[in-house]
C-alpha positions as CSV (number, residue, x, y, z in Angstrom):
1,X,-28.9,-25.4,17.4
2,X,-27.5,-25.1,13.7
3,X,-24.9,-28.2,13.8
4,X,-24.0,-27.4,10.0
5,X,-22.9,-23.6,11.3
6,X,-20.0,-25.4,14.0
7,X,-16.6,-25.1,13.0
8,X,-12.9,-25.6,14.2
9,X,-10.0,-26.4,12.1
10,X,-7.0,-27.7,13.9
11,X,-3.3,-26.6,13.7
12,X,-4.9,-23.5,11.9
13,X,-5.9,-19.7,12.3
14,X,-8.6,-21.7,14.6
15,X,-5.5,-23.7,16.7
16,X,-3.0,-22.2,17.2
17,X,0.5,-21.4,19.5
18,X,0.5,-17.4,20.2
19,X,3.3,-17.1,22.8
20,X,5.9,-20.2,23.4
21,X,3.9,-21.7,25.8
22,X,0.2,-20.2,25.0
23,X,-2.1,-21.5,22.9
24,X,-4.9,-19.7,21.3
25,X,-8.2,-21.7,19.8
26,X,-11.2,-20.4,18.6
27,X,-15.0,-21.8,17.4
28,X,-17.3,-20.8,14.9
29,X,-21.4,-21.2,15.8
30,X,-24.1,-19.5,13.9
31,X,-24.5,-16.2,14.6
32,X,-26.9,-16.1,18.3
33,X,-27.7,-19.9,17.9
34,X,-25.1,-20.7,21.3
35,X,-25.8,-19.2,24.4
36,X,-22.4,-21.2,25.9
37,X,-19.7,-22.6,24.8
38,X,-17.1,-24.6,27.1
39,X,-13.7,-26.6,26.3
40,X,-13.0,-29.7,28.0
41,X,-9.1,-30.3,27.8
42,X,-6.0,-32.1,28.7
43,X,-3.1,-34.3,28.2
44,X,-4.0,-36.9,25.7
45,X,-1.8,-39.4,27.6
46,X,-3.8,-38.7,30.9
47,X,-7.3,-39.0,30.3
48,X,-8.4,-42.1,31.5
49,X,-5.8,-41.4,34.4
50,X,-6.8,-37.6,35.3
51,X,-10.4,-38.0,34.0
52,X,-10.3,-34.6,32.9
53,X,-12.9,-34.8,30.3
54,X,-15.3,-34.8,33.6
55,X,-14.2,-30.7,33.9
56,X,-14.6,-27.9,31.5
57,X,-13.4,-24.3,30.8
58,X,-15.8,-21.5,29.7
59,X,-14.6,-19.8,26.5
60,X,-15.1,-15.9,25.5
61,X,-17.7,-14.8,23.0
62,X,-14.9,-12.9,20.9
63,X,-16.9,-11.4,18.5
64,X,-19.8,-11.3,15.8
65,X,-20.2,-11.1,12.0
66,X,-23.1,-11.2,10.2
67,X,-23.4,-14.8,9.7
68,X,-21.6,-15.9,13.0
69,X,-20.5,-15.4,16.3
70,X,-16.4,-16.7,17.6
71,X,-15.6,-17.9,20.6
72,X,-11.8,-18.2,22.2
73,X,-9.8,-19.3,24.9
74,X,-6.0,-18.8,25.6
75,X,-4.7,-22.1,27.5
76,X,-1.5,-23.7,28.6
77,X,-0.1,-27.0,29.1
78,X,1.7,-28.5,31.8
79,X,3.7,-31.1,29.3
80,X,3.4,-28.8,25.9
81,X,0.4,-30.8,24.5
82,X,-3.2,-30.8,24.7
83,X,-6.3,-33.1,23.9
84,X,-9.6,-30.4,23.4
85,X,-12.9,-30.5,22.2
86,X,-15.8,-27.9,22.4
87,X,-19.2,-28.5,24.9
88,X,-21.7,-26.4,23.3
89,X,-24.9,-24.9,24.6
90,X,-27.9,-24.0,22.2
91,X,-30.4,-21.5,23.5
92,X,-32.7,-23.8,22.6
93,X,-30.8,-26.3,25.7
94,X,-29.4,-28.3,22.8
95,X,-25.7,-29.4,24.7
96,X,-23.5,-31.1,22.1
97,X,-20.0,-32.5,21.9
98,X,-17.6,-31.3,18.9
99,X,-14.4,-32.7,18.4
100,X,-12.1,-34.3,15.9
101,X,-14.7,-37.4,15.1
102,X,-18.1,-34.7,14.7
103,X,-20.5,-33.3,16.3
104,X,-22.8,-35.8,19.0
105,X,-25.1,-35.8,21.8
106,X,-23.2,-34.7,24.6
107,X,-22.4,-38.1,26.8
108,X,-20.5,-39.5,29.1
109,X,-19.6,-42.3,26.8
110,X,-18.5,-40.1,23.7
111,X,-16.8,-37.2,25.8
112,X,-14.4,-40.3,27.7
113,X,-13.1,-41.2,24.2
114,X,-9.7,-40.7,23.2
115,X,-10.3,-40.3,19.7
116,X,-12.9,-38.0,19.9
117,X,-10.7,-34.8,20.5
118,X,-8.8,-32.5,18.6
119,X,-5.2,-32.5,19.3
120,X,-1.8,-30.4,19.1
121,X,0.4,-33.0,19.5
122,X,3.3,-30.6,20.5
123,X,4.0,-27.0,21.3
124,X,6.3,-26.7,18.6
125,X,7.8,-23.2,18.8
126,X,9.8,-23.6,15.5
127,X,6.4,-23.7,14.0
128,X,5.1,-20.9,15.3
129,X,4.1,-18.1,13.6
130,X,7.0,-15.2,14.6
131,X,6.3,-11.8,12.7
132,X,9.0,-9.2,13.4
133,X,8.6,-7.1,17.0
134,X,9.4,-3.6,15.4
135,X,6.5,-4.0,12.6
136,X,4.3,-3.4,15.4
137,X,6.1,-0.1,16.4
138,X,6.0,0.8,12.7
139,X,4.1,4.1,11.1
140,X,4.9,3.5,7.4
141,X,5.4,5.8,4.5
142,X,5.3,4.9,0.9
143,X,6.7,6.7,-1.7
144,X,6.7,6.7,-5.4
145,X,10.3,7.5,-5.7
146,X,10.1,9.6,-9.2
147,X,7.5,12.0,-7.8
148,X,8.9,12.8,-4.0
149,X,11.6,15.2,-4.8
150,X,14.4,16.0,-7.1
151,X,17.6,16.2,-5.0
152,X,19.8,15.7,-7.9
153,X,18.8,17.7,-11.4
154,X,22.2,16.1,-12.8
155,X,20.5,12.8,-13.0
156,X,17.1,14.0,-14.2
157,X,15.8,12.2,-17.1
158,X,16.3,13.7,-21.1
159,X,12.7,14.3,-21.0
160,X,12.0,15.4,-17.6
161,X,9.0,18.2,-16.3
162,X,9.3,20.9,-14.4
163,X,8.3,19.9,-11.3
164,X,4.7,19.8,-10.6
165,X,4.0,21.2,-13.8
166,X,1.2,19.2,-15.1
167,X,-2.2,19.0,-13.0
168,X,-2.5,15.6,-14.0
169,X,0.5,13.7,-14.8
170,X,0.8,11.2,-17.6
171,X,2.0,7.6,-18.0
172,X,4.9,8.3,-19.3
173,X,6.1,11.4,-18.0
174,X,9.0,12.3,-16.1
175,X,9.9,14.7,-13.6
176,X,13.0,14.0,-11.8
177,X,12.3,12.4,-8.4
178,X,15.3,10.8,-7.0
179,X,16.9,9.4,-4.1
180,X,18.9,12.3,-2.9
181,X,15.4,14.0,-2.6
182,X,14.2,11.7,-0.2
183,X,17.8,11.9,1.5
184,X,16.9,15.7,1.9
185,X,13.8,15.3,3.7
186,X,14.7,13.1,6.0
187,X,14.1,15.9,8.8
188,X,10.5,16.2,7.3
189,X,9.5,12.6,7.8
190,X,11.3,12.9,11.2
191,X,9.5,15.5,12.0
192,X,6.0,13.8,10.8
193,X,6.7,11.1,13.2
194,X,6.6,8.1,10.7
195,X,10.1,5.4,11.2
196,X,9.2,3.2,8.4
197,X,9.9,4.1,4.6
198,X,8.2,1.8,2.4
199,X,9.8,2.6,-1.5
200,X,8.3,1.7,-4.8
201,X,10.8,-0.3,-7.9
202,X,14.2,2.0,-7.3
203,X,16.0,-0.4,-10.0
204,X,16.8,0.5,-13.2
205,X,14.0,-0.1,-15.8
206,X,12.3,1.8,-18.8
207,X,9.2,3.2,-17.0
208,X,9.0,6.0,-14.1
209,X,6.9,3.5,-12.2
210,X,10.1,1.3,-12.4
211,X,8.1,-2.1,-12.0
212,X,9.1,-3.3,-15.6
213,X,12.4,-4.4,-14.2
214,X,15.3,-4.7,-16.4
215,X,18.2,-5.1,-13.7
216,X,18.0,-5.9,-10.4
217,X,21.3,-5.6,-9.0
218,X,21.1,-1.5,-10.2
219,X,19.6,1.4,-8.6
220,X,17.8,3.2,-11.8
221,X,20.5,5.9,-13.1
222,X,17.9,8.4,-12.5
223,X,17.5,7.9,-9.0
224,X,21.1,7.8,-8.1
225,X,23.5,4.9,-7.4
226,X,24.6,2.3,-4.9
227,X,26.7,4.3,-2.8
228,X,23.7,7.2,-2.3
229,X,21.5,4.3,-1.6
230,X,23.6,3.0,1.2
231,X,24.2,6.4,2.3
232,X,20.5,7.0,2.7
233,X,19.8,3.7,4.4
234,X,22.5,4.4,7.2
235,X,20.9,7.7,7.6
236,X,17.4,6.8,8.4
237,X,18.5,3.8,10.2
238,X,20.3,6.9,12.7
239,X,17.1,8.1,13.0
240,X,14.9,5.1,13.7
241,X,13.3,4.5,10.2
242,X,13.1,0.9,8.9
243,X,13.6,0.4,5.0
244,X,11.3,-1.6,2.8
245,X,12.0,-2.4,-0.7
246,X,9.9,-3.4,-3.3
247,X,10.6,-6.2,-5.4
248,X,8.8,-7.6,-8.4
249,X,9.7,-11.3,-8.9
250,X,6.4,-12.5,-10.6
251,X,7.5,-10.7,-13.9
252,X,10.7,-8.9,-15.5
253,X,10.9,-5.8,-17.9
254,X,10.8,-6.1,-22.3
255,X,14.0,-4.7,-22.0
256,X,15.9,-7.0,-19.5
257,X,18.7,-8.8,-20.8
258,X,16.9,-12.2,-20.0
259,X,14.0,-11.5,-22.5
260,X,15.8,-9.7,-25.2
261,X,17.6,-12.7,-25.6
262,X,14.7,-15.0,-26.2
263,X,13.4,-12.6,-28.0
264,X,16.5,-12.1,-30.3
265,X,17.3,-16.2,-30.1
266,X,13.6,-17.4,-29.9
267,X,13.4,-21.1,-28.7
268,X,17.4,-21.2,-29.0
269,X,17.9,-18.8,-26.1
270,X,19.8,-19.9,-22.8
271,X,17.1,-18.2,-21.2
272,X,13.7,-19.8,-22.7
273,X,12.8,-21.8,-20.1
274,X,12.7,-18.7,-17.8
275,X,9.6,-17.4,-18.7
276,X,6.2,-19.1,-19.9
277,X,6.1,-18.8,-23.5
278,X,3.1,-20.9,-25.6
279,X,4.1,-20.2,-28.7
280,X,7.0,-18.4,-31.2
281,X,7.9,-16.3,-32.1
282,X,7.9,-13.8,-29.7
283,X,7.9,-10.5,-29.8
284,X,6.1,-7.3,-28.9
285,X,3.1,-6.7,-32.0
286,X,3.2,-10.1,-32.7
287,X,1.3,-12.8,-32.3
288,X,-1.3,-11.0,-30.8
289,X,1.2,-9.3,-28.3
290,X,0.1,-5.3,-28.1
291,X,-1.4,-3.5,-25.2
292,X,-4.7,-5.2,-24.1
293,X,-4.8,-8.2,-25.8
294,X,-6.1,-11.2,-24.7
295,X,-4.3,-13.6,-27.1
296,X,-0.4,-13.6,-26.1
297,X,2.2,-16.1,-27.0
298,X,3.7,-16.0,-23.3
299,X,2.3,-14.9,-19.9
300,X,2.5,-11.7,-18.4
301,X,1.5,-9.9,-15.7
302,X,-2.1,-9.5,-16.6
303,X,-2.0,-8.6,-20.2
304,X,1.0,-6.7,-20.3
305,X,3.0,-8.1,-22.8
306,X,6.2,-5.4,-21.9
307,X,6.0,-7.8,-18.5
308,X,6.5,-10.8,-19.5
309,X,6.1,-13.5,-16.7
310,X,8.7,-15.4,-14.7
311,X,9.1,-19.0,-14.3
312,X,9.9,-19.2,-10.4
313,X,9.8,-22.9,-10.7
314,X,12.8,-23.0,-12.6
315,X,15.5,-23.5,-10.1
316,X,17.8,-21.3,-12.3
317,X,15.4,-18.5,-11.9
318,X,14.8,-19.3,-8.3
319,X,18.3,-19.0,-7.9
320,X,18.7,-15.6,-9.5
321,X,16.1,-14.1,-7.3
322,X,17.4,-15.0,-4.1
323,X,20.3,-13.9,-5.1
324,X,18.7,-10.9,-5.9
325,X,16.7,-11.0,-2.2
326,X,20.1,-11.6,-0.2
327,X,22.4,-8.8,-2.2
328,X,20.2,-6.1,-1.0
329,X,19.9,-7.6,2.6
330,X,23.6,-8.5,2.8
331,X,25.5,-5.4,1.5
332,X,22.8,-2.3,2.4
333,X,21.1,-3.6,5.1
334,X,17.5,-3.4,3.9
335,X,14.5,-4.5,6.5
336,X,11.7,-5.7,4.8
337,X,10.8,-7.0,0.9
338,X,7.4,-5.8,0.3
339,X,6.9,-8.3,-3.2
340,X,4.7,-7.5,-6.2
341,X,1.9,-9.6,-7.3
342,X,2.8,-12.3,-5.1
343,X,-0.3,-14.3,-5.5
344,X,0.5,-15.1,-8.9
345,X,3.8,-16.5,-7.8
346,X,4.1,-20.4,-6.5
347,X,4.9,-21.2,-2.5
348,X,7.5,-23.3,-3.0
349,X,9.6,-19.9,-3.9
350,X,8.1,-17.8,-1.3
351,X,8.6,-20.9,1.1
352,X,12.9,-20.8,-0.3
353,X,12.5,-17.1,-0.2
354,X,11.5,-16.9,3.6
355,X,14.0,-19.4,4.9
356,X,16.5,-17.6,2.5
357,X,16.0,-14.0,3.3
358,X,15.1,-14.5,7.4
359,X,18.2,-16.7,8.1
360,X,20.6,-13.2,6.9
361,X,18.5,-11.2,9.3
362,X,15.7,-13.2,11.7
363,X,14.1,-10.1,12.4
364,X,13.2,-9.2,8.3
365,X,9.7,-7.9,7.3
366,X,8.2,-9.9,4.3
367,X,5.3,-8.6,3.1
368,X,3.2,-9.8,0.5
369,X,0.9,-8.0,-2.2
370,X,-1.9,-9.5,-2.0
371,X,-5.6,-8.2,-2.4
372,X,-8.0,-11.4,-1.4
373,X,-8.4,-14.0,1.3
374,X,-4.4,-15.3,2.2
375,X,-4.5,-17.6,4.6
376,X,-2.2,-19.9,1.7
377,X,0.7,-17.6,2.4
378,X,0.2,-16.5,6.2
379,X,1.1,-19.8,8.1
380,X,4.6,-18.5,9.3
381,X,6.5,-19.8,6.4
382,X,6.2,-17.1,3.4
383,X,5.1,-13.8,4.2
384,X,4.7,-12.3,7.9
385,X,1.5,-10.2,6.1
386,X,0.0,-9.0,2.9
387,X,-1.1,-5.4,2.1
388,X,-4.6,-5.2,4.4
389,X,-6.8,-4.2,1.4
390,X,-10.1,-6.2,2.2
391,X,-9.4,-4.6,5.7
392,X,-9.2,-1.2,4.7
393,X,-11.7,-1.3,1.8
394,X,-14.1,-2.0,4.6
395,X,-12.8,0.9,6.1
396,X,-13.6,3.2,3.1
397,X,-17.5,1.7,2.2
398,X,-18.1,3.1,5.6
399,X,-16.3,6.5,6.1
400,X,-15.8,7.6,3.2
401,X,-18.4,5.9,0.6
402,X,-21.0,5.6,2.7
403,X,-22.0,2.3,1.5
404,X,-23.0,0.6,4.9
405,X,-24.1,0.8,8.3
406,X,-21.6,0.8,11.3
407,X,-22.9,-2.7,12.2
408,X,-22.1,-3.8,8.6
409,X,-18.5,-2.1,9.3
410,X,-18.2,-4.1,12.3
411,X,-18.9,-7.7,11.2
412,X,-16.9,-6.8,8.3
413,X,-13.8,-5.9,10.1
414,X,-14.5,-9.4,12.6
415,X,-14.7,-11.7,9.5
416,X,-11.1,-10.3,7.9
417,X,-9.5,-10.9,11.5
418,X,-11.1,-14.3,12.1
419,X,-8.8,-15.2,8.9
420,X,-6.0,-14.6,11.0
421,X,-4.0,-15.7,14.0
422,X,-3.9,-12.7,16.2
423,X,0.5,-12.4,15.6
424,X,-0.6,-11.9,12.1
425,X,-3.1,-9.3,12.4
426,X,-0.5,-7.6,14.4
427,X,1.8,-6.6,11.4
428,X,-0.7,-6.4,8.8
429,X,0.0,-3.5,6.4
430,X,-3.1,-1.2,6.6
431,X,-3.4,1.6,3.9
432,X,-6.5,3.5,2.7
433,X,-4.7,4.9,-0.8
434,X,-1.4,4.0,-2.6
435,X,0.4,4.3,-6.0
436,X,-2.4,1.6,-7.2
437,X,-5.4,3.3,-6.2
438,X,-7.2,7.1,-6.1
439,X,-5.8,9.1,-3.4
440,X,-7.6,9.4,0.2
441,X,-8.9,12.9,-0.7
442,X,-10.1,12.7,-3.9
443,X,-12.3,9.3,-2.6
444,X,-13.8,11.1,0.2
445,X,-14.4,13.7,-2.7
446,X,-12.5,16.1,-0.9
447,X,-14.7,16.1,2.8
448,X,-11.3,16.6,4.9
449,X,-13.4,15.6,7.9
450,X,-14.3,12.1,6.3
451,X,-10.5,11.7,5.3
452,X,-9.7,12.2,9.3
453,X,-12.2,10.0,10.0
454,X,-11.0,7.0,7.9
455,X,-7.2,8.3,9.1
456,X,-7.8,8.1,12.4
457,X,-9.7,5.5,12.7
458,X,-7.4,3.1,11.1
459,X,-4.6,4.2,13.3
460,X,-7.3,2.9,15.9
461,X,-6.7,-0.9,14.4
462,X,-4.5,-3.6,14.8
463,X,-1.8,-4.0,12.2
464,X,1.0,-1.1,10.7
465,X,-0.3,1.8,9.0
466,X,1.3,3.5,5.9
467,X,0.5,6.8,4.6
468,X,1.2,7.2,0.8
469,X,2.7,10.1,0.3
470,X,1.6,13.5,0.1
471,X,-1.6,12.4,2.1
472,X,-0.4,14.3,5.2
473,X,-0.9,17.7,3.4
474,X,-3.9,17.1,1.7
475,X,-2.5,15.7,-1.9
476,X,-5.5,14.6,-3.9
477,X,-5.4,12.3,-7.4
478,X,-7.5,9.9,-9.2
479,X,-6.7,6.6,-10.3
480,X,-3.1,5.5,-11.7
481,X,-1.7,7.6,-13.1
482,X,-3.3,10.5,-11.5
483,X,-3.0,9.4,-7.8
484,X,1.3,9.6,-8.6
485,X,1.6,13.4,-8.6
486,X,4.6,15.6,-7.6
487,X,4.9,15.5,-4.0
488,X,3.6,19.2,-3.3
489,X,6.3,21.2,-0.8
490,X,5.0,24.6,-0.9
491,X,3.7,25.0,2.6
492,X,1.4,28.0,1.0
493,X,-0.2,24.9,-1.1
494,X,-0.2,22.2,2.1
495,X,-2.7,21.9,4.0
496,X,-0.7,22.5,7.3
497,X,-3.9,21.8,9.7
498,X,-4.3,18.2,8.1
499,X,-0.5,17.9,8.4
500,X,-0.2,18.8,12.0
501,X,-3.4,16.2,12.8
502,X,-1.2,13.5,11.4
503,X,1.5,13.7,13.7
504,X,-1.2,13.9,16.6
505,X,-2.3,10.7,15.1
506,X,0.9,9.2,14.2
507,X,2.0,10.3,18.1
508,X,-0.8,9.1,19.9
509,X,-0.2,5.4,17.5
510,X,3.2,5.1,19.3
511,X,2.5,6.3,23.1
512,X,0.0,3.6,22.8
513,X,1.4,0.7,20.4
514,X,1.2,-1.9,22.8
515,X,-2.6,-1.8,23.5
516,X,-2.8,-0.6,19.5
517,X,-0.9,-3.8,18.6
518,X,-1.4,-6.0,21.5
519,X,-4.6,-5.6,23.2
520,X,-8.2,-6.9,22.6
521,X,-10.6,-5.0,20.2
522,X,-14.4,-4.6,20.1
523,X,-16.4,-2.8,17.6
524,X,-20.6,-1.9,18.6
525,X,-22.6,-0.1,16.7
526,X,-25.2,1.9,18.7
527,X,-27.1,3.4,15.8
528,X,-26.6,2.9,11.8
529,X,-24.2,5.7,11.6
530,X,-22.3,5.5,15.1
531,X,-19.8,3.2,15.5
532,X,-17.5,2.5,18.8
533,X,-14.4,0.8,20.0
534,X,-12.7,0.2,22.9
535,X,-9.0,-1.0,22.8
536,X,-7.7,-2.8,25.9
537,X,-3.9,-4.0,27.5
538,X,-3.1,-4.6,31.1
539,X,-4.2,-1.5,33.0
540,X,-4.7,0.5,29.9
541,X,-7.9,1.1,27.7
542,X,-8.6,3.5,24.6
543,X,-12.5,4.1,23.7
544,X,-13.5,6.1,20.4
545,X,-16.8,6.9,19.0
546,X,-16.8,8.1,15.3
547,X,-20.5,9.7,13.8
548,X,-20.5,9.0,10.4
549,X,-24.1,10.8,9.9
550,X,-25.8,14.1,9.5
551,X,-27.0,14.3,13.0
552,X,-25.5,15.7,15.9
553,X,-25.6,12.5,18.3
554,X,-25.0,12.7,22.3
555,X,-22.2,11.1,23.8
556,X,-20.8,10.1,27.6
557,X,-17.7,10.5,29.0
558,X,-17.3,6.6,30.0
559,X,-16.4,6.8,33.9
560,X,-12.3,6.8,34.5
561,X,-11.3,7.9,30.9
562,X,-10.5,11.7,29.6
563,X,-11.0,12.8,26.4
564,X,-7.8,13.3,23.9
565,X,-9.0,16.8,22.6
566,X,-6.3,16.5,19.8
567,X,-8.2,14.1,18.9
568,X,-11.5,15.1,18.5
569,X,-13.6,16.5,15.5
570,X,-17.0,18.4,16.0
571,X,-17.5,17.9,19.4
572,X,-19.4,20.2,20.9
573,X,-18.3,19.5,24.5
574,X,-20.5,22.2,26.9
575,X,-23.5,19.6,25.2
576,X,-21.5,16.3,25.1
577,X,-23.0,16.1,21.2
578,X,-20.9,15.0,18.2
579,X,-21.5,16.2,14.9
580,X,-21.7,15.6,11.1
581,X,-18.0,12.8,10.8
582,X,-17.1,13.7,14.3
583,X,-14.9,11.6,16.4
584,X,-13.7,11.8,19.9
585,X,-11.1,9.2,21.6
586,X,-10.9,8.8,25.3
587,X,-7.8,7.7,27.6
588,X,-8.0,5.5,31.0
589,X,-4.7,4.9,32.6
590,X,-5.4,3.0,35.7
């Protein structure tokens, strides 16, 4: 047995309280090195008199990766507090004892030691990890709010486009997307089945992309004002939809008050000490300070120098922003903060921001941007998720880049949900394209049945899935600023068959949230290209296959389950065979 390969980290993504009175733990052993792995457990004040280290509890095999294999059990505890450790079984007939002290020789005289075993010393439900219920019942949209419609020409911008009138937009173009646009398709997004509007920057700022903020407290003029904002809030909240804004705290706008100051005062300005300047003076073309350069006189977001970077750990600024955070909750009932380059902003604020922003409204969504790892900011005390990129780029290599096997796919997705307590994985945000990347389409180099692949197999997945807008009829764009085109409504232009799949997807997603959200997920991989899954809660269970070869590939109808024929792509079903990117989902209802 590989000792070096056994790992368990207490009060962690390893340890952790799931329900009020459940507790989940996991183990890591090397990938087939443990044939069995068993927890002996109990009340750390009762060992010597219960002698419950003499008894043990088999744990699941929960799943594989390509380096290692987890294990996990979901126990009680009569007094809210348990003493564990691990008993594990090499195929080799190696039986060791891993606890809180190491790894030894399993005995009788190390496994009746006290100090020997983890512990969680009490079921502490303030601590636990909570994430908002709804999230989980959530199909998001995003939107790029100066590109969905133009509801309101009297607002449009001095140098706004006809609409859609450039094949590939610019940076700094214009063309009049406001908020009374997406007030007037509110039946449309109805109607597509989605109750959760995610919106890029609507504050007023220079750009069209609107994340060079220069006033928070201020929808941007050319989207409308406060009183259409509350207007449109109440009116999807009628209809079900959730509202997520965006907010970008990490940095402010060149032409915000705050930094026109310093830059007009320099090192005399009230406001110097709310930002991260090096040197003066500072201004934009000085000092190094033009697009691209690496030599600035004060941070930015990346080398931005219109962006110049916020010093959250001034408790003047910190103050400012919650303000900020609170307004928005307090006076138009906003549900969720999705927050801009959060990474690059330090936990003490996001630890004030969550207490801040959740004691207004317990149930509030915070979602980070973040595109790594983020275990830092998932403990149940800043965000309740981050934006699920290393999920779903996983998701793309395989579908729609081709760029590994399905069993590559599978220990992929494993190792990004072993980073996470299972609450979290619940509501993480899961997108394949957005306003930061190349569109869905125009990645799968415009194979519509590898986009309904990817689609529909990330509906499949635990967390909340957004659709960027446009998506649903087939909207195709490279890279920023090319993926941020005008929302095309000219159903002779949509693609009305990939439009009607959606809602089949975004249906079946909510007729089956629970076991979507909820219940247990296992990925095999029969062949390189094939890839399965099989979702499970209570008495119901979803299987899917996906083919994501050239070869037409047989398939069984698994006994007790029907086939979702909405749901299927080349399936040839008088020869139970599945085709080139086919896909085929199955139902058992018991």
């Amino acid at each position: 047995m590989e000792r070096a390969a056994l790992y368990h980290r207490p009060d962690s993504e390893y340890a952790y309280l799931y329900e009020s009175e459940k507790m989940h733990i996991r183990l890591r052993t090397k990938k087939e090195d443990v044939k069995h792995v068993h927890i002996i457990k109990g009340d750390p004040y009762l060992i010597h008199e219960d002698k419950w280290y003499q008894e043990s509890t088999e744990m699941k095999h929960l799943c594989q990766t390509a380096e290692f294999d987890y294990w996990m059990i979901e126990t009680d505890a009569p007094f809210r507090r348990i003493q564990y450790a691990f008993k594990v079984e090499g195929y080799d007939g190696e039986v060791v004892f891993y606890g809180d002290r190491g790894i030894f020789d399993f005995n009788e005289n190390v496994i009746e030691r006290a100090e020997n075993y983890f512990r969680m010393p009490f079921f502490q439900e303030i601590d636990r990890f909570k994430a908002p219920e709804w999230v989980k019942n959530t199909v998001w949209y995003q939107i790029f709010p100066e590109r969905f419609a133009n509801g309101d020409k009297t607002n449009d911008p001095k140098n706004v486009l006809p609409w859609g009138s450039k094949e590939h937009p610019g940076r700094e173009d214009f063309y009049g997307g406001d908020l009374q646009g997406v007030l007037d398709n509110l039946d449309y997004l109805e109607e597509l089945g989605i109750n959760g509007i995610y919106f890029c920057p609507i504050f007023k700022a220079s750009s069209n992309h609107k994340y060079d903020t220069i006033d928070y407290f201020e929808i941007d003029p050319d989207f409308g004002d406060k009183t259409l904002f509350k207007k449109l809030v109440d009116e999807a909240h009628t209809r079900g939809i959730r509202i997520m804004l965006d907010a970008v705290f990490n940095h402010m706008g060149y032409a915000s008050k705050e930094w026109q100051d310093v830059v007009k005062h320099q090192q005399n300005s009230k406001y110097v000490d709310w930002f991260h300047i090096r040197s003066f003076p500072v201004e934009y073309g000085k000092n190094g300070n033009v697009e691209g350069a690496k030599t600035l006189s004060y941070d930015t977001f990346a080398f931005t120098p219109r962006m110049p970077k916020l010093n959250t750990a001034n408790p003047e600024v910190q103050e400012y922003l919650l303000k900020i955070a609170k307004y928005w909750i307090e006076e138009f009932d906003i549900d969720a903060w999705r927050l801009d380059v959060a990474n690059e902003v330090d936990h003490h604020f996001w630890k004030r921001f969550y207490k801040e922003t959740t004691a207004i409204k317990d149930d509030f969504y915070i979602l980070g941007e973040i595109w790594h790892s983020s275990q830092s900011w998932l403990n149940g005390e800043e965000f309740h998720a981050v934006m699920n990129y290393a999920y779903t780029e996983t998701i793309l290599n395989f579908f729609v880049h081709e760029e590994m096997s399905s069993q590559a796919l599978a220990y992929g997705l494993n190792e990004q949900l072993m980073l996470y307590r299972d609450q979290t994985n619940q509501v993480m945000f899961n997108m394949l394209d957005s306003h930061d990347t190349a569109r869905l389409l125009t990645l799968a180099d415009n194979d519509k049945d590898k986009l309904r692949s990817a689609l529909l197999f990330t509906f499949l997945q635990h967390g909340s899935p957004c659709i960027y807008y446009g998506t649903e009829v087939g909207m195709t764009g490279e890279n920023d600023p090319d993926c941020r085109k005008c929302m095309v409504w000219n159903e002779e232009e949509q693609d009305l068959h990939l439009l009607s799949f959606t809602k089949e997807i975004i249906n079946f997603r909510k007729k089956y949230q629970k076991v979507m959200s909820e219940g247990t997920l296992e990925f095999t991989a029969p062949n390189n290209e094939l890839v399965a899954l099989t979702r499970k809660y209570q008495t119901t269970s979803i299987k899917a296959l996906f083919n994501n070869g050239n070869q037409k590939e047989k398939y069984a109808i698994p006994e007790g389950y029907q086939p979702i024929k909405e749901l299927c792509q080349n399936i040839d079903f008088s020869n139970q065979t599945i085709g080139y990117k086919g896909f085929i989902v199955f139902v058992s209802e018991k």
